[in-house]
PDBQT receptor file of N, H, CA, C and O in Angstrom, charges set to zero:
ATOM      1  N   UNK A   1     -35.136  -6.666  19.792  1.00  0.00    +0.000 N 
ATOM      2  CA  UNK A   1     -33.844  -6.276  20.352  1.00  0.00    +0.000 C 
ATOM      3  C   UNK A   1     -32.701  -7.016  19.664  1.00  0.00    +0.000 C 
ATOM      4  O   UNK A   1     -31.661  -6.381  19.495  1.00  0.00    +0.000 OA
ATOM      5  N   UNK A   2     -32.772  -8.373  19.218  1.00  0.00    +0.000 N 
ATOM      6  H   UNK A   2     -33.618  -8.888  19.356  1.00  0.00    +0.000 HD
ATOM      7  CA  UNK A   2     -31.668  -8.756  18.443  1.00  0.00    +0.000 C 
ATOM      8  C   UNK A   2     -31.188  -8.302  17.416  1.00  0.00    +0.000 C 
ATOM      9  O   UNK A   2     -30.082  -8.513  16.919  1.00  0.00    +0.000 OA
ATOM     10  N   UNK A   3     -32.010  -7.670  17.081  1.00  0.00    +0.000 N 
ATOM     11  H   UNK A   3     -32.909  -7.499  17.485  1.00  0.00    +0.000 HD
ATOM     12  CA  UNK A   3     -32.480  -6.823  15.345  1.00  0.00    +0.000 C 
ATOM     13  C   UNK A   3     -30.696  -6.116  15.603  1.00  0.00    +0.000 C 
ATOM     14  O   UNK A   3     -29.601  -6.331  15.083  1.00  0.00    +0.000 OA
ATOM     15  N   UNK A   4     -31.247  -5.159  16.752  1.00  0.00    +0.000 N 
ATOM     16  H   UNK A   4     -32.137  -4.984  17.174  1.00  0.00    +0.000 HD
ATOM     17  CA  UNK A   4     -30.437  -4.413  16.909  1.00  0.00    +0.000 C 
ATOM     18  C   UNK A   4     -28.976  -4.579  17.165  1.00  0.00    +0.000 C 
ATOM     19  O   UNK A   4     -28.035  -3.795  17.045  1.00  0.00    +0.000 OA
ATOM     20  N   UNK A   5     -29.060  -5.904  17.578  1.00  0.00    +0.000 N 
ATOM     21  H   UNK A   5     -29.825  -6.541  17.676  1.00  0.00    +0.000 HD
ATOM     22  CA  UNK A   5     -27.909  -6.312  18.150  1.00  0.00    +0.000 C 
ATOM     23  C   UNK A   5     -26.843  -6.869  16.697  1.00  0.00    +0.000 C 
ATOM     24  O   UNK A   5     -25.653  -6.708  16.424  1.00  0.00    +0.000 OA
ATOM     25  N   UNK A   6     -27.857  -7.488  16.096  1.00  0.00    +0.000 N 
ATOM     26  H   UNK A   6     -28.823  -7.619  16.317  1.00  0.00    +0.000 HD
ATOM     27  CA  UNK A   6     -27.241  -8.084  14.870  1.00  0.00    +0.000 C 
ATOM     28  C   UNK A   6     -26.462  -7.300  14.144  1.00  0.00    +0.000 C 
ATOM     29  O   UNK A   6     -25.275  -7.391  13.830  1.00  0.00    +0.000 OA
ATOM     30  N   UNK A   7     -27.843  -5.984  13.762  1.00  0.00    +0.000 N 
ATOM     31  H   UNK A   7     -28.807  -5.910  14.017  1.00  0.00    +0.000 HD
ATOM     32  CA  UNK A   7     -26.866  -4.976  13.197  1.00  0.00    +0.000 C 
ATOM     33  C   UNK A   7     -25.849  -4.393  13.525  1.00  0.00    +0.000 C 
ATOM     34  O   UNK A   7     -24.957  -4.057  12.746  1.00  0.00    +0.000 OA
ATOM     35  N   UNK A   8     -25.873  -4.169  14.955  1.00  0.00    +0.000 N 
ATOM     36  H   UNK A   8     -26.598  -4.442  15.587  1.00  0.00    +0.000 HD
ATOM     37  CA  UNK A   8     -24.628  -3.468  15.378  1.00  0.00    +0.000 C 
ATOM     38  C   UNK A   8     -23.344  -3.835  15.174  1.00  0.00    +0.000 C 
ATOM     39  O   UNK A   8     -22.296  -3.216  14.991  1.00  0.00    +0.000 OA
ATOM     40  N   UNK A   9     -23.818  -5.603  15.283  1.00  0.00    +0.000 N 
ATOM     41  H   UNK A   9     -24.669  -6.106  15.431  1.00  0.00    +0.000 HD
ATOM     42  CA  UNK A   9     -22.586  -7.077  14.975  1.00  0.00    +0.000 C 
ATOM     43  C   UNK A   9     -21.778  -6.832  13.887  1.00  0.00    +0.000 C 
ATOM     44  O   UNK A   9     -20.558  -6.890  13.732  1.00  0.00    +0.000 OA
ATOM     45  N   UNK A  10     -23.371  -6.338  12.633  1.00  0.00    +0.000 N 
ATOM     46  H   UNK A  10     -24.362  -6.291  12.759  1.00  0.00    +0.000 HD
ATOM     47  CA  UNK A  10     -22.663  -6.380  10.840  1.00  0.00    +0.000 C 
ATOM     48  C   UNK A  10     -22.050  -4.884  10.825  1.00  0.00    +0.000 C 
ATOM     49  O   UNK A  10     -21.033  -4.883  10.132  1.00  0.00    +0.000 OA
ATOM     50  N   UNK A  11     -22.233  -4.074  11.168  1.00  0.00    +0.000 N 
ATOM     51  H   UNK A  11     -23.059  -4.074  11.731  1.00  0.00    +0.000 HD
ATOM     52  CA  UNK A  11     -22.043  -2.811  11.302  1.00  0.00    +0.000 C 
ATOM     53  C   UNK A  11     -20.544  -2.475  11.897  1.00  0.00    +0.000 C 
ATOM     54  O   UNK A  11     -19.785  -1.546  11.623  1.00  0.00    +0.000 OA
ATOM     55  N   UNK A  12     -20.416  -3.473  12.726  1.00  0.00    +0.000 N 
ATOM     56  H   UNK A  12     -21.033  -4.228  12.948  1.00  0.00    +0.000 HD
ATOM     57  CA  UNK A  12     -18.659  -3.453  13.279  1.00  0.00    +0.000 C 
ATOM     58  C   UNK A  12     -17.798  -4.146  12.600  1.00  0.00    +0.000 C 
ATOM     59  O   UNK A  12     -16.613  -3.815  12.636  1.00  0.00    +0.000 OA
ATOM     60  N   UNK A  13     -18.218  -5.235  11.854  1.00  0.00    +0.000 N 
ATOM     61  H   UNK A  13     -19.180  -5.503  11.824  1.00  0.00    +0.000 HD
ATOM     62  CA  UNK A  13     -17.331  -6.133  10.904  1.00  0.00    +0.000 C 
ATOM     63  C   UNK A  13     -17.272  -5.395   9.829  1.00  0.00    +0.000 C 
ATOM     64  O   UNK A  13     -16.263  -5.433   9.125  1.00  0.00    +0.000 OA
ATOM     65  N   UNK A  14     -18.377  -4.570   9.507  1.00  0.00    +0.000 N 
ATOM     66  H   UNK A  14     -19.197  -4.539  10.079  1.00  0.00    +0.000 HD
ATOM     67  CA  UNK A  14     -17.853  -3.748   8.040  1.00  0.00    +0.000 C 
ATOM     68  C   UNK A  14     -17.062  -2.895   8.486  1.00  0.00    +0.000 C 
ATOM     69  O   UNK A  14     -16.072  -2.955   7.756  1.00  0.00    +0.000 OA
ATOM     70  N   UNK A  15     -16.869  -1.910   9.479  1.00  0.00    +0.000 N 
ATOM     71  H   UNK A  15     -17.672  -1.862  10.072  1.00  0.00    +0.000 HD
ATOM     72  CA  UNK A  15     -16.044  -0.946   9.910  1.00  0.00    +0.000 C 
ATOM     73  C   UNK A  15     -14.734  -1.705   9.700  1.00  0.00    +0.000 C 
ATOM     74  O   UNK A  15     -13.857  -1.307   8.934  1.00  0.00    +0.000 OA
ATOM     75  N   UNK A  16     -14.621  -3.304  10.741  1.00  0.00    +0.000 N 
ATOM     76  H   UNK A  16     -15.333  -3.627  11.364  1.00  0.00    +0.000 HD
ATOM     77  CA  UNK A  16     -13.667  -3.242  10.474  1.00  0.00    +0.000 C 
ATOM     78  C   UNK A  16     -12.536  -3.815   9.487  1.00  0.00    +0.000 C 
ATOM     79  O   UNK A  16     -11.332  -3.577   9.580  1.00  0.00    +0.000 OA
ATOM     80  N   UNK A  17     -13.274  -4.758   8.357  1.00  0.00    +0.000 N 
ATOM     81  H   UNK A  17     -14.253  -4.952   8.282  1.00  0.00    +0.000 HD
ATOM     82  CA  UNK A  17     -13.336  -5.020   6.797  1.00  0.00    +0.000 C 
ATOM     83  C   UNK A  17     -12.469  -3.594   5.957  1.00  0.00    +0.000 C 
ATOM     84  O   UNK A  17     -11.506  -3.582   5.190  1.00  0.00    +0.000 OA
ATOM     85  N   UNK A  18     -13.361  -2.449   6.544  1.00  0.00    +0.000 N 
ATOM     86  H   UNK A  18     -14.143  -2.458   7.167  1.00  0.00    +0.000 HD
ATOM     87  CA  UNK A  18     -13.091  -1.258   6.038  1.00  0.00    +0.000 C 
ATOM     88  C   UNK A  18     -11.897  -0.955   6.344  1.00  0.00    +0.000 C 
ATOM     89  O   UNK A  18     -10.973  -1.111   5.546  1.00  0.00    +0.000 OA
ATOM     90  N   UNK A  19     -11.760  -0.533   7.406  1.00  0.00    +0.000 N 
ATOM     91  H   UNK A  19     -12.511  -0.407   8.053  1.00  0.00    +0.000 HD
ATOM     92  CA  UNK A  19      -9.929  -0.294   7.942  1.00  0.00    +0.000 C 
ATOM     93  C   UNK A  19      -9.009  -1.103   7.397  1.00  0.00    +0.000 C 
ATOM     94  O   UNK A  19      -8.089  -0.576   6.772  1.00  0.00    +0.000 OA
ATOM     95  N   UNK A  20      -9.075  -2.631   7.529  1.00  0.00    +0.000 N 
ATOM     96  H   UNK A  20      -9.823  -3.059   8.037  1.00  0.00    +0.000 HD
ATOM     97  CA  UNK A  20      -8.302  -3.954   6.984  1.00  0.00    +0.000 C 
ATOM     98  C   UNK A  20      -7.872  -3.711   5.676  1.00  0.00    +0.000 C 
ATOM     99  O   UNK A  20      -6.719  -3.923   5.301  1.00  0.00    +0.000 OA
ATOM    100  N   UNK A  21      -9.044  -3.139   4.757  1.00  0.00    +0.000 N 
ATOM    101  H   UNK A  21      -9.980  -2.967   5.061  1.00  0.00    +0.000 HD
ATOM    102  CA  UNK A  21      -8.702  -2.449   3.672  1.00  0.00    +0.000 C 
ATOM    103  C   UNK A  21      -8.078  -1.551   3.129  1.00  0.00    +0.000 C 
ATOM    104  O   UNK A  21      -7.581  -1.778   2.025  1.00  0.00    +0.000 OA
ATOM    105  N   UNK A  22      -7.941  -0.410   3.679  1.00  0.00    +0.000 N 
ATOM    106  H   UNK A  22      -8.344  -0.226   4.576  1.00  0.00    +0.000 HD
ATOM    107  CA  UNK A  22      -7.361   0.865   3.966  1.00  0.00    +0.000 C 
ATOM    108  C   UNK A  22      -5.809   0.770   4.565  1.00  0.00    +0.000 C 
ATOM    109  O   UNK A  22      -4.965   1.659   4.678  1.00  0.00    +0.000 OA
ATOM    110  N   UNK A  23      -5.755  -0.538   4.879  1.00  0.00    +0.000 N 
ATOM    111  H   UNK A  23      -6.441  -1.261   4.787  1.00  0.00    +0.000 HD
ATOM    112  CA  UNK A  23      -4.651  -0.665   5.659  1.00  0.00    +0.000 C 
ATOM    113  C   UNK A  23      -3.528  -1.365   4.840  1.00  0.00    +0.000 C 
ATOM    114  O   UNK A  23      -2.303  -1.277   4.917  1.00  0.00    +0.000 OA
ATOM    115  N   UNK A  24      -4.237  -1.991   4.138  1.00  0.00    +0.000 N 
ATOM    116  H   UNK A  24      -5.232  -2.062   4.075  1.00  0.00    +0.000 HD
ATOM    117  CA  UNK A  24      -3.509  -2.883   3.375  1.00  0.00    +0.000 C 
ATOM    118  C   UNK A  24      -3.414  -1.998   1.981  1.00  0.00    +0.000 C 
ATOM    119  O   UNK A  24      -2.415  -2.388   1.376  1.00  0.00    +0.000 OA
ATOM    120  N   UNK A  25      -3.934  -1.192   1.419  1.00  0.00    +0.000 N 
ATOM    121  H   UNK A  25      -4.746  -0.876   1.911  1.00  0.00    +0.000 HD
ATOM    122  CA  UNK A  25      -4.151  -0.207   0.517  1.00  0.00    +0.000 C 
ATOM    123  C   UNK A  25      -3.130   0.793   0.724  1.00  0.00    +0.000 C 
ATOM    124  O   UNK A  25      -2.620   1.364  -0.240  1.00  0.00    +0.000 OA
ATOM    125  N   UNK A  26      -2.718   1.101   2.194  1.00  0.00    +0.000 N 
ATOM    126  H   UNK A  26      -3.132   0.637   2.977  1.00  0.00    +0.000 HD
ATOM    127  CA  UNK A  26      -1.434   2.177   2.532  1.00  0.00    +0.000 C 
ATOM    128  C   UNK A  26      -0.690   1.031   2.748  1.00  0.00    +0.000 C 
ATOM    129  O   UNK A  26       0.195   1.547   3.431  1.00  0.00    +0.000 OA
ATOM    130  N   UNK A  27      -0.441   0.085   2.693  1.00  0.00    +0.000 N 
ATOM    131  H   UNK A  27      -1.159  -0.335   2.138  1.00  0.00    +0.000 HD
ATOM    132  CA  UNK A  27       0.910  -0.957   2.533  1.00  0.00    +0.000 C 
ATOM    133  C   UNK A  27       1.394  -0.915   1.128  1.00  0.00    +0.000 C 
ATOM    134  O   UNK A  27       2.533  -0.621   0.768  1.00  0.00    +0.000 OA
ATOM    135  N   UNK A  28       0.268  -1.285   0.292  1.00  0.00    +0.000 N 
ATOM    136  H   UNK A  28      -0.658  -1.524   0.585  1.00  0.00    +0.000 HD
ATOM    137  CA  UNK A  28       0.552  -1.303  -1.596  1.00  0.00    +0.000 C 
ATOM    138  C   UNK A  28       1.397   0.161  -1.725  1.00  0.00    +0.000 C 
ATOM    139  O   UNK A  28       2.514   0.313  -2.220  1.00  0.00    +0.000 OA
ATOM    140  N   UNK A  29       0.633   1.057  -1.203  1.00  0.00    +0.000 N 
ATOM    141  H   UNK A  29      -0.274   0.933  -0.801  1.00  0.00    +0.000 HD
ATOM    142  CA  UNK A  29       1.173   2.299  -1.676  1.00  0.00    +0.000 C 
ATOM    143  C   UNK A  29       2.436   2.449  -1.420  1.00  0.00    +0.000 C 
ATOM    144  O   UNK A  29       3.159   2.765  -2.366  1.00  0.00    +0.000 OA
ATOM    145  N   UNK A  30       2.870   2.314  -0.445  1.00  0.00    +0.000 N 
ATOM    146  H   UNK A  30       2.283   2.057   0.322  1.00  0.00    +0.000 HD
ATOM    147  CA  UNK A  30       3.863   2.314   0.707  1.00  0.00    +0.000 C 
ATOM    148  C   UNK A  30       4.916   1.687   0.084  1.00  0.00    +0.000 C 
ATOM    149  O   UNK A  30       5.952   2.297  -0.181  1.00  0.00    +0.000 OA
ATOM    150  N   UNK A  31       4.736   0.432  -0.195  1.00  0.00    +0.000 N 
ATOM    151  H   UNK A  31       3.894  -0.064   0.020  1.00  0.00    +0.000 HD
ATOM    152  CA  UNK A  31       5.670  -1.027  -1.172  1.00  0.00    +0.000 C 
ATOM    153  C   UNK A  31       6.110   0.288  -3.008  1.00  0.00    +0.000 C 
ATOM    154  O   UNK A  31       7.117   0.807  -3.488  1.00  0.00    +0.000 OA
ATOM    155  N   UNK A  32       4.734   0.229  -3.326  1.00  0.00    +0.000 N 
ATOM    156  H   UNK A  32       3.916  -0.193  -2.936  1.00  0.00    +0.000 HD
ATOM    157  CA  UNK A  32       4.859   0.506  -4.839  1.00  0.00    +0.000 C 
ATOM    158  C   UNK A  32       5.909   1.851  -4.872  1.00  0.00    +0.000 C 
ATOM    159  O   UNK A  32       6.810   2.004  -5.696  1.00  0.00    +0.000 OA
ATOM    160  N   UNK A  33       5.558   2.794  -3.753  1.00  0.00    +0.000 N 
ATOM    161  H   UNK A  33       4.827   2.670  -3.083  1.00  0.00    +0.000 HD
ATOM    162  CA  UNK A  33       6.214   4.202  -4.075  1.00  0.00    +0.000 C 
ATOM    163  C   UNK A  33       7.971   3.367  -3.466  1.00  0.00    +0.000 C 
ATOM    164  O   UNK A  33       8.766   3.178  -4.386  1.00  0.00    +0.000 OA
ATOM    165  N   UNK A  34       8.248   3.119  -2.634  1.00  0.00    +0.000 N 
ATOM    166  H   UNK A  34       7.602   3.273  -1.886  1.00  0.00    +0.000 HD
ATOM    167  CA  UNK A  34       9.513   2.794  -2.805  1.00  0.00    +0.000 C 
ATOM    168  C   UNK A  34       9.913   1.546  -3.795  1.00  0.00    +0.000 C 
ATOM    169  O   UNK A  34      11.101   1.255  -3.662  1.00  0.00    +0.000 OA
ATOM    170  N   UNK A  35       9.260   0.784  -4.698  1.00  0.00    +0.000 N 
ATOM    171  H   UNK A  35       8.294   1.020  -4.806  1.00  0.00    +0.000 HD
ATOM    172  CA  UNK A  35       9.757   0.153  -5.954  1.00  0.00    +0.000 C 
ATOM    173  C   UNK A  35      10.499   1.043  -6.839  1.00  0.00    +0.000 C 
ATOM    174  O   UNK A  35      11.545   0.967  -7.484  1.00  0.00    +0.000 OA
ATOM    175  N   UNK A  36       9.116   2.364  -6.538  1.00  0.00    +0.000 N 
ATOM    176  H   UNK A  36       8.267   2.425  -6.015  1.00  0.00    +0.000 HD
ATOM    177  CA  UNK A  36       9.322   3.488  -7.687  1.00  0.00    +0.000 C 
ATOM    178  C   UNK A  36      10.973   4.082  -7.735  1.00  0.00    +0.000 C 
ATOM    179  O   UNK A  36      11.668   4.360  -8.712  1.00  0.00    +0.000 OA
ATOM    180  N   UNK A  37      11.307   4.157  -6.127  1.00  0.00    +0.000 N 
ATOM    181  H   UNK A  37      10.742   3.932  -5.333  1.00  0.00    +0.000 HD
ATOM    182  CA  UNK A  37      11.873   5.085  -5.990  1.00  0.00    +0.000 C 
ATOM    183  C   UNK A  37      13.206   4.120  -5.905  1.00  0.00    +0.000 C 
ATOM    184  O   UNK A  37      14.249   4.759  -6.047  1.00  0.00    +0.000 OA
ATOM    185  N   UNK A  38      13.352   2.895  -5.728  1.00  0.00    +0.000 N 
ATOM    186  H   UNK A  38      12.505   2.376  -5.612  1.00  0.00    +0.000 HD
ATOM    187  CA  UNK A  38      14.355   1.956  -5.954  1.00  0.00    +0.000 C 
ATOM    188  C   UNK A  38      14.748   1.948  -7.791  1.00  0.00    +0.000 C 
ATOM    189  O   UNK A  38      15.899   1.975  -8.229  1.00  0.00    +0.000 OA
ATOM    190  N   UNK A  39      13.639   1.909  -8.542  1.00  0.00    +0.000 N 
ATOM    191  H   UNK A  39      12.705   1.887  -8.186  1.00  0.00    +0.000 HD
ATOM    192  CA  UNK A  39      13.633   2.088  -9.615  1.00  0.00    +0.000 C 
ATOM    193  C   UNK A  39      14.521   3.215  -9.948  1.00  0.00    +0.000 C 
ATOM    194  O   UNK A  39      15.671   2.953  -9.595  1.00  0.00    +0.000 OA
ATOM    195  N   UNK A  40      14.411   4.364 -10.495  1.00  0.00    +0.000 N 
ATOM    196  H   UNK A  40      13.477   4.577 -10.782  1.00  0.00    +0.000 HD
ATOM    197  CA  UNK A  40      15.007   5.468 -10.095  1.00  0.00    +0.000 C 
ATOM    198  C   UNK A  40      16.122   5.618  -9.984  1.00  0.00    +0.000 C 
ATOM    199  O   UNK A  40      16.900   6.286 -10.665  1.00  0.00    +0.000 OA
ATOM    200  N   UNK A  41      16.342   4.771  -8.788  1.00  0.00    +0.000 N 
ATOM    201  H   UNK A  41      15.710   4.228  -8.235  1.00  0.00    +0.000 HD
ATOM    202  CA  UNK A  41      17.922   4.936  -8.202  1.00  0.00    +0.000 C 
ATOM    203  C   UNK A  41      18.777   3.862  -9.333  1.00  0.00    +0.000 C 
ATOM    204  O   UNK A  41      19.830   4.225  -9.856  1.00  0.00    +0.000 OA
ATOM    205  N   UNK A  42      18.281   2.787  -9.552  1.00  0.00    +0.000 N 
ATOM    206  H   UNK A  42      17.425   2.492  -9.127  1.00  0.00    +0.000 HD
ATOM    207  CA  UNK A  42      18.749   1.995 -10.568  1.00  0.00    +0.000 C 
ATOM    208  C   UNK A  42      19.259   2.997 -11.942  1.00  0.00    +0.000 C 
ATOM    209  O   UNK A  42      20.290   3.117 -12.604  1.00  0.00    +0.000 OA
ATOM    210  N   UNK A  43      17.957   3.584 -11.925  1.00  0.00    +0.000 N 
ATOM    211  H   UNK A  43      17.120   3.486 -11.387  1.00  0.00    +0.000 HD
ATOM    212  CA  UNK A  43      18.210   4.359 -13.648  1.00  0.00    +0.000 C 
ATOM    213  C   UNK A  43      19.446   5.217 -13.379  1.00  0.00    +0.000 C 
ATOM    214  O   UNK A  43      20.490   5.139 -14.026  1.00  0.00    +0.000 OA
ATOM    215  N   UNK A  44      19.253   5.915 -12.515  1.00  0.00    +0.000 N 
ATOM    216  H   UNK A  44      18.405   5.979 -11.990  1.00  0.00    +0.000 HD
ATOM    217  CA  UNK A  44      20.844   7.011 -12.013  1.00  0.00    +0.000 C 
ATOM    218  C   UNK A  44      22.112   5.999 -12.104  1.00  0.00    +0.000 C 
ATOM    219  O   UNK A  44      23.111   6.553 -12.564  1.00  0.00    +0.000 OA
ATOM    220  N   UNK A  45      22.237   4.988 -11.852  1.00  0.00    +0.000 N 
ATOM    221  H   UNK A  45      21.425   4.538 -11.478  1.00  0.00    +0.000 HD
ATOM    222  CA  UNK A  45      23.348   4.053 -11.337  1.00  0.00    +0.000 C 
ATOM    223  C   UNK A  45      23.558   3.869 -12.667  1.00  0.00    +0.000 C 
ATOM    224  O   UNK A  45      24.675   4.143 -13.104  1.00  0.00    +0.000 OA
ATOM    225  N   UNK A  46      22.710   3.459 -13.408  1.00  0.00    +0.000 N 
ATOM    226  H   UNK A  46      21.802   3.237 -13.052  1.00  0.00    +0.000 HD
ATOM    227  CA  UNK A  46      22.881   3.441 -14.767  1.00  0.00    +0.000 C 
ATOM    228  C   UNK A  46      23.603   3.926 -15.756  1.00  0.00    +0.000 C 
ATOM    229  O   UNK A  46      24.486   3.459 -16.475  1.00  0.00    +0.000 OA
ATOM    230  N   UNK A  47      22.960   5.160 -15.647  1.00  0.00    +0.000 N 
ATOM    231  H   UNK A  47      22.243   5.539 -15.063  1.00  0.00    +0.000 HD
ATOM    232  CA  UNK A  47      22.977   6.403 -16.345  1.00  0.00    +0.000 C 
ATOM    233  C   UNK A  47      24.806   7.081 -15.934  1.00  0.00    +0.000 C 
ATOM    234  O   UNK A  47      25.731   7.367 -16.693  1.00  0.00    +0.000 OA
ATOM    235  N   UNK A  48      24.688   7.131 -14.368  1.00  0.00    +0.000 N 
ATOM    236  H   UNK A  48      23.936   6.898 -13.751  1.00  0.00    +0.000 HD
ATOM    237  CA  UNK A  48      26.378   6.988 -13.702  1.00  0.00    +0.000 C 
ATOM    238  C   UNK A  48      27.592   6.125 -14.022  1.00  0.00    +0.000 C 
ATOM    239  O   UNK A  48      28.769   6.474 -14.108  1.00  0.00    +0.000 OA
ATOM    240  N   UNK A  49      26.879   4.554 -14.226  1.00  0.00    +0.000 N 
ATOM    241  H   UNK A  49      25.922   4.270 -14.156  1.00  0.00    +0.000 HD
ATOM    242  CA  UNK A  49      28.009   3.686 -14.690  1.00  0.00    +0.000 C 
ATOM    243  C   UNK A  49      28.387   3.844 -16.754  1.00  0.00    +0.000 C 
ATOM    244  O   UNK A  49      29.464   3.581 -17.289  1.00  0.00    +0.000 OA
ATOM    245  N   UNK A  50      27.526   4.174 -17.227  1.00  0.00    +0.000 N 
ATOM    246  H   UNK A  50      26.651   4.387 -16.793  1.00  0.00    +0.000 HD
ATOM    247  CA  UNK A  50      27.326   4.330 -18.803  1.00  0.00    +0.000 C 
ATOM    248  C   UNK A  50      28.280   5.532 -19.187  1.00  0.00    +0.000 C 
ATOM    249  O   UNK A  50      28.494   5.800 -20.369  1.00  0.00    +0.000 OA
ATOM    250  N   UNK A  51      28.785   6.171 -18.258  1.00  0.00    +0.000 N 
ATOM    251  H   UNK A  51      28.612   5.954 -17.298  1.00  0.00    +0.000 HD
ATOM    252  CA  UNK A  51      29.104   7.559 -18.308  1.00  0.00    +0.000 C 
ATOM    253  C   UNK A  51      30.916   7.583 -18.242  1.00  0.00    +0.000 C 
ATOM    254  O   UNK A  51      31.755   8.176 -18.921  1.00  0.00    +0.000 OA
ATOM    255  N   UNK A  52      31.007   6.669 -17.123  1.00  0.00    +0.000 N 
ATOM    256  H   UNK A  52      30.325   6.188 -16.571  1.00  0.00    +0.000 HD
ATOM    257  CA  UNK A  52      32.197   6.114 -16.764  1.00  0.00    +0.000 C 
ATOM    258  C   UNK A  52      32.560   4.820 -17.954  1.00  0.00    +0.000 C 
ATOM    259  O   UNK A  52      33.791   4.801 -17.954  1.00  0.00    +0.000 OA
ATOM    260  N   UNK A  53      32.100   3.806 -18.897  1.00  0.00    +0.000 N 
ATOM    261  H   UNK A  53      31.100   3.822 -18.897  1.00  0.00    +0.000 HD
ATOM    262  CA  UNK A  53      32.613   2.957 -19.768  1.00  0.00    +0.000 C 
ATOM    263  C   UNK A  53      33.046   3.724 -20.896  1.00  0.00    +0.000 C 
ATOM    264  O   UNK A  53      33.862   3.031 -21.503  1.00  0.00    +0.000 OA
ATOM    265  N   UNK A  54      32.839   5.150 -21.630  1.00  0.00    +0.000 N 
ATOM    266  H   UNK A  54      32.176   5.713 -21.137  1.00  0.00    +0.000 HD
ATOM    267  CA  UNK A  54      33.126   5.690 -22.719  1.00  0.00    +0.000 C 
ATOM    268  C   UNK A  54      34.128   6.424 -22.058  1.00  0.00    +0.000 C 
ATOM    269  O   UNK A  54      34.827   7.219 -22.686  1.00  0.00    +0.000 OA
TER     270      UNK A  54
């Protein structure tokens, strides 16, 4: 019966290892796509102010 119990133990810590992961994986994404999109806005501002010095 501990057998069972154990596993069930390792079996919930990987589940929740798994999520922890997933979670933090849609944070990166989350962070990186608005770098992207901060990026971007820089290049326009850029591209806007370069336009206006000539």
């Amino acid at each position: 019966m501990q057998e069972v119990e154990y596993m069930t133990a390792v079996s919930q810590q990987s589940s929740a290892g798994t999520e922890e992961l997933l979670a933090t994986m849609e944070q990166y994404m989350t962070s990186n796509s608005k770098a992207q999109q901060l990026a971007a806005i820089a290049d326009t501002l850029r591209i806007a102010l370069a336009k206006f010095q000539y």
